[in-house]
C-alpha positions as CSV (number, residue, x, y, z in Angstrom):
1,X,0.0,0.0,0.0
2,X,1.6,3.5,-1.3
3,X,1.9,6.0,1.8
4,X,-1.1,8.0,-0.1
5,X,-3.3,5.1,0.5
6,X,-2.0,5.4,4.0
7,X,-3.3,8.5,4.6
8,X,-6.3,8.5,2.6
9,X,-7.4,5.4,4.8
10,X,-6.1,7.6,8.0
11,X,-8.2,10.4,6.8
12,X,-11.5,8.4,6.1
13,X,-11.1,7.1,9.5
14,X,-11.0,10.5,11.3
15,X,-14.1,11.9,9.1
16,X,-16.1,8.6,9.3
17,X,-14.8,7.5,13.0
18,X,-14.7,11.1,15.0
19,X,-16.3,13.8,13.2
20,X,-19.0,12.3,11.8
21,X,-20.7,10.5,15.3
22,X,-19.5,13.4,17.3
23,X,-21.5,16.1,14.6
24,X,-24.5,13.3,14.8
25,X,-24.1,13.4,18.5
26,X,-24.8,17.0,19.0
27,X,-27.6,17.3,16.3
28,X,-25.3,19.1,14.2
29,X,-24.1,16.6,11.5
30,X,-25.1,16.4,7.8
31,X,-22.9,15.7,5.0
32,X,-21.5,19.6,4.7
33,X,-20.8,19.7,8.2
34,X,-19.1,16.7,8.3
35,X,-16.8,17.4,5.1
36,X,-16.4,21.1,6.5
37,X,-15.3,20.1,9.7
38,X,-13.0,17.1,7.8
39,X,-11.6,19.7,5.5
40,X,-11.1,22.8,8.1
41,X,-9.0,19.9,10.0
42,X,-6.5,19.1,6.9
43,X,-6.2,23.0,6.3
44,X,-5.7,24.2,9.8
45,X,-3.5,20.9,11.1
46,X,-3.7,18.2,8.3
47,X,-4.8,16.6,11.8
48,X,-1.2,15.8,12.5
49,X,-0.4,19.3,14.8
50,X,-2.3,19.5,18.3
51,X,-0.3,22.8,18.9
52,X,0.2,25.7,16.5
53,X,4.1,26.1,15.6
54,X,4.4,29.5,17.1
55,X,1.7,30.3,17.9
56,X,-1.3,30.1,20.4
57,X,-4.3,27.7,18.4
58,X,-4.6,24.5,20.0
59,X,-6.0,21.1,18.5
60,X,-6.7,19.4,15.1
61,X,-8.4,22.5,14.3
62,X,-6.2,25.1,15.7
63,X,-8.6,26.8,17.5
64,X,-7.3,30.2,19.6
65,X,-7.9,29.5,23.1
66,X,-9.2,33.6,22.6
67,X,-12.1,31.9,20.3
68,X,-12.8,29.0,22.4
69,X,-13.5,30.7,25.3
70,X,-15.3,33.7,23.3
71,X,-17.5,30.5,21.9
72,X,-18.3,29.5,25.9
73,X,-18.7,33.5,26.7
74,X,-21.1,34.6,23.7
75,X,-22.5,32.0,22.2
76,X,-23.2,28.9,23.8
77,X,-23.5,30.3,27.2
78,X,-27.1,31.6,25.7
79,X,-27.9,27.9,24.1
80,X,-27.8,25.6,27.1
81,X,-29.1,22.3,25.6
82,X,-26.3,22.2,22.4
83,X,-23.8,23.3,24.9
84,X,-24.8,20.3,27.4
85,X,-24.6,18.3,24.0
86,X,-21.5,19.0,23.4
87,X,-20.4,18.2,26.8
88,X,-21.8,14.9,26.9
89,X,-20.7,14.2,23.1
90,X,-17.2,14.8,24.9
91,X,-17.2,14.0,28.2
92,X,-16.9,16.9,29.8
93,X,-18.7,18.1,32.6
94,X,-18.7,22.0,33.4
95,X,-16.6,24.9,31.6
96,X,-14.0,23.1,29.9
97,X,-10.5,24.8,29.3
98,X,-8.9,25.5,25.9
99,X,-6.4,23.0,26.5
100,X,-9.4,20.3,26.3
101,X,-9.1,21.1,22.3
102,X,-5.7,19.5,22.2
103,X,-6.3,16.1,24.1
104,X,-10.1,15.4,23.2
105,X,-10.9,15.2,19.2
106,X,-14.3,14.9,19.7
107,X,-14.4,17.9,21.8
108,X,-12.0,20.1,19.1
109,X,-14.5,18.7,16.5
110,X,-17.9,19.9,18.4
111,X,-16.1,23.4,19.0
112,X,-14.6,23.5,15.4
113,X,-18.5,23.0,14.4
114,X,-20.1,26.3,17.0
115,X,-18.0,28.7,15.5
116,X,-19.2,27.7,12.5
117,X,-22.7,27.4,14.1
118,X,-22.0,30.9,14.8
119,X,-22.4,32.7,11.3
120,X,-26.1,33.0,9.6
121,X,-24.8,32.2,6.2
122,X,-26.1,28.4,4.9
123,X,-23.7,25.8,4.7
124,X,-22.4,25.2,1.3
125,X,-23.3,22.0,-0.6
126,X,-21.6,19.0,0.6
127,X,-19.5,18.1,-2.8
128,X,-18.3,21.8,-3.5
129,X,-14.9,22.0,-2.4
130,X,-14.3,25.4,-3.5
131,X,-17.4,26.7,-1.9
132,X,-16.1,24.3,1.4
133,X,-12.8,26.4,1.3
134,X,-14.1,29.9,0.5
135,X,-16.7,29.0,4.1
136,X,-13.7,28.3,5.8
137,X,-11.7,30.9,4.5
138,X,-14.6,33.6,5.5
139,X,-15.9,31.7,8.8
140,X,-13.0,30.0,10.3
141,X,-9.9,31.5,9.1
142,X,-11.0,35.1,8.9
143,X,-9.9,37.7,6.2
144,X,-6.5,38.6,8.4
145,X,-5.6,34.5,8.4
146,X,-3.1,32.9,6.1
147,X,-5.0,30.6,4.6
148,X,-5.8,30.6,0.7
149,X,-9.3,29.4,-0.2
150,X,-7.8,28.9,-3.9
151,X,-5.3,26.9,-2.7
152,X,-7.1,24.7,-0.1
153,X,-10.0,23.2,-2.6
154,X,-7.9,20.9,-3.1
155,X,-8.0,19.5,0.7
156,X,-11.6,20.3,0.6
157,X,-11.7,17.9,-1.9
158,X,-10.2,15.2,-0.1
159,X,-12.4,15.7,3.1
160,X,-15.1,15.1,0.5
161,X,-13.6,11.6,-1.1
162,X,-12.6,10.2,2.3
């Protein structure tokens, strides 16, 4: 087996074996979500970096610990039944710290999914990478971030074929 096949069966596991029950688990699943989530995680980490090189994000998704909390302060503190969700989906009990995005996937995956929860724009259709990656790029990464919605279709593709 090539070391692509590797990682395409690696990456197929994560989507189908993490994301995808963990998204179902909170009410929040779907194909989109599930292949934005997949593909945010190959763009932010290529789910091999729990901690940013240099910098502060934390987890598969490289989530600020400044944007978790703000998720906790503004958001779900004001929708009690996903946020109990996501603590049950996780296994958490209470206010859970940042650093609970680098040691618990399913817990990085439920948060990567609020801040996307956290935008009133639709969810792009499930098999358009480039929509996927221009979503991320708008909703996730922000204008000032370095990512490159151009250059990322491609790994929104592959969150879609895994």
């Amino acid at each position: 087996m090539s070391t692509k096949n590797v990682w395409i069966a690696t990456l197929s596991a994560i989507k189908r074996q993490i994301i995808l029950p963990v998204l179902e688990a909170i009410n929040l699943g779907g194909n989109a979500a599930v292949n934005l989530v997949t593909g945010t995680g190959l763009v932010e980490s290529r789910f091999m970096h729990d901690r940013q090189i240099n910098g502060p994000a934390l987890g598969w998704f490289q989530m600020e610990p400044r944007t978790h909390d703000d998720i906790w302060l503004n958001f779900l503190r004001y929708r009690p039944d996903l946020a109990n969700r996501i603590l049950a989906a996780s296994g958490l009990t209470g206010l859970p710290e940042a650093e609970n995005l680098v040691q618990n996937k399913a817990y990085s995956a439920c948060m990567c999914r609020a801040q996307y929860l956290r935008t009133s724009e639709p969810l792009p259709s499930a098999t358009d990478a480039a929509a996927l990656s221009a979503y991320h790029k708008q909703h996730y990464n922000t204008v000032l971030g370095q990512a490159n919605a151009a250059a990322n279709t491609s790994l929104f593709q592959q969150a879609i074929k895994a």
